[in-house]
N, C-alpha and C positions, 0 to 999 in steps of 0.2 A: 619448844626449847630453842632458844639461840645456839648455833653448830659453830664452834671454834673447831679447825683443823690443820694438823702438822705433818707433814711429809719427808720424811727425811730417815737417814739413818737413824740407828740408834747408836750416836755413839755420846761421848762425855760433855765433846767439845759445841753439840748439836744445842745444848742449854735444856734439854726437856726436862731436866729438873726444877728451874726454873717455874717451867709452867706447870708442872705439879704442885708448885709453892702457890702459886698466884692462884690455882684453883683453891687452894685452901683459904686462902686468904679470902676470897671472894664469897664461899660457901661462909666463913665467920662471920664478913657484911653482912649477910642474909639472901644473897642470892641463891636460886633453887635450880632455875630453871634455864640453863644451861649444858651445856655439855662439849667436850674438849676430846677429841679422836685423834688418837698419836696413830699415826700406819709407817711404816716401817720394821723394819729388822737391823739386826747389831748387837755389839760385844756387850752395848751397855742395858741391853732389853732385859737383863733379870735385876739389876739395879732399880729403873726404872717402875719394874712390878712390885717392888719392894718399898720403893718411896711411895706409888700410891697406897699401899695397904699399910703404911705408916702414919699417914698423913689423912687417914680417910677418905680419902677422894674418890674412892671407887665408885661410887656412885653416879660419878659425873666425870672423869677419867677415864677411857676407854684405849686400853690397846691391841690396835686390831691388827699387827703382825703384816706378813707382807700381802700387799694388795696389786692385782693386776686391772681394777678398775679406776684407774686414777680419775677419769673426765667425769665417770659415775658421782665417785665419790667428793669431787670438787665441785659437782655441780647442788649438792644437797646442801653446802656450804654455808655460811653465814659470811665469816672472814677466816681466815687463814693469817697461818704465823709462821712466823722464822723466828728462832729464838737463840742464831747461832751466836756463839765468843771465840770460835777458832775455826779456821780454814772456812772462810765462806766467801766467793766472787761473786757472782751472776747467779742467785740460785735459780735454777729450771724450772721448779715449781713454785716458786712465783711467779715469774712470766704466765708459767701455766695457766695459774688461778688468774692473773690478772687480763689475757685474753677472753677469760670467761664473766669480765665482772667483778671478779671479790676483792673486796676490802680488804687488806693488809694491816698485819701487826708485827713492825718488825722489829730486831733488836739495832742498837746502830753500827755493829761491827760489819766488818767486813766492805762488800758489796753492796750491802741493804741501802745505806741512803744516798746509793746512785741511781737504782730501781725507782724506792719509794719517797715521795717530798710531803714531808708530813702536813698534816688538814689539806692534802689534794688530792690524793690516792690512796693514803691511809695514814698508820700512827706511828711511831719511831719513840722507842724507848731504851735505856741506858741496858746497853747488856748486863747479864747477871742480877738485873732489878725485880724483882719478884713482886715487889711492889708496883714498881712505875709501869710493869706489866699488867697486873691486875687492873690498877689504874685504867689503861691504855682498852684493855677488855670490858672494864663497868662502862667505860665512856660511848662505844659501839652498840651493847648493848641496851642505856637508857639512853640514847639516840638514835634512834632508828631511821632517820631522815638523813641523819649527816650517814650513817651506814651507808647508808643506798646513793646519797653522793659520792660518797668516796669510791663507793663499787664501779658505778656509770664513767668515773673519770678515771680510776684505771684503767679499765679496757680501752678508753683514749690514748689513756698515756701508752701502752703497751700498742694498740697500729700507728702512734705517730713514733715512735721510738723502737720497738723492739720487735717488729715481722721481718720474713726474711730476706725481703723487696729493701727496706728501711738499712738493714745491714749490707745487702750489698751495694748498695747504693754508696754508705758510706765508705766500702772499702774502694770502690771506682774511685771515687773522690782521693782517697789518701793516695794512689795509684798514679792518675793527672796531677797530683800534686808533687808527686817525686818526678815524675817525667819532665815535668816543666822544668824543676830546679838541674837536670841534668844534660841541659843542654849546652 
């Protein structure tokens, strides 16, 4: 089975409903042979167990509450998702995932498409889209080669942009650059 995975709170603004939608949506296409691991905890965790048993996804819907093996569990991955619409910067477990490899599915709010550049490290779709979501998850899946490019060039993207050598580097820079203009 193809492993979709999401890390994050459970809260409203996190969009996991969303991808309970899209997993339906996907199961109605006819796909079978996937599976979608929410790991987190939050206020919206009995909401969420309630749209999957609404929606039949249980099947392929899995909530695995809170996890202290995140590297485990990202490493069993397919691609990984963010499916946030509110409060989202710099999320950590994308970086996470993307220093390991995985493909990226994210929504376009926040943060996400300054992480990810979509067909280069992964896919970008309209928040709230359950559709363009779906979409964005069939296209990983009956692509398996572009999958595995996108994975190889995250992990690029993430050492030439986002290790901690990279960051400090650029804060020197911002640092010689105030110094200069203060003389």
């Amino acid at each position: 089975d193809f492993l979709f995975g999401i890390l994050a709170r459970l809260e409203e603004y996190k969009g996991h409903k969303y991808l309970i939608e899209a997993a339906k949506l996907l199961k109605e296409r006819g796909y079978s042979k996937f599976r979608v691991l929410i790991a987190g905890t939050g206020g919206y965790e009995s909401h969420l167990a309630q749209a999957v048993q609404d929606t039949g996804t249980g099947d392929v819907v899995k909530l695995l509450g809170f996890r202290s093996d995140v590297p485990d569990l990202l490493s069993i991955l397919n691609a990984q998702l963010n499916v946030s619409y509110g409060t989202e910067a710099t999320s950590m477990a994308l970086l996470e995932g993307m220093s390991l490899g995985l493909p990226s599915i994210v929504s376009d709010y926040g943060g996400n498409p300054f992480v990810i550049t979509q067909d280069k490290d992964g896919l970008i779709f309209p928040s709230r889209n359950s559709g363009a979501l779906a979409d964005a998850m069939a296209q990983l899946m009956d692509h398996p080669e572009q999958c595995q490019a996108l994975g190889c060039q995250a992990k690029e993207t993430f050492q030439s942009r986002f290790t901690g050598e990279v960051f400090a580097r650029n804060t020197e820079t911002v640092y010689r650059t105030i110094l200069k203009g203060a003389k």
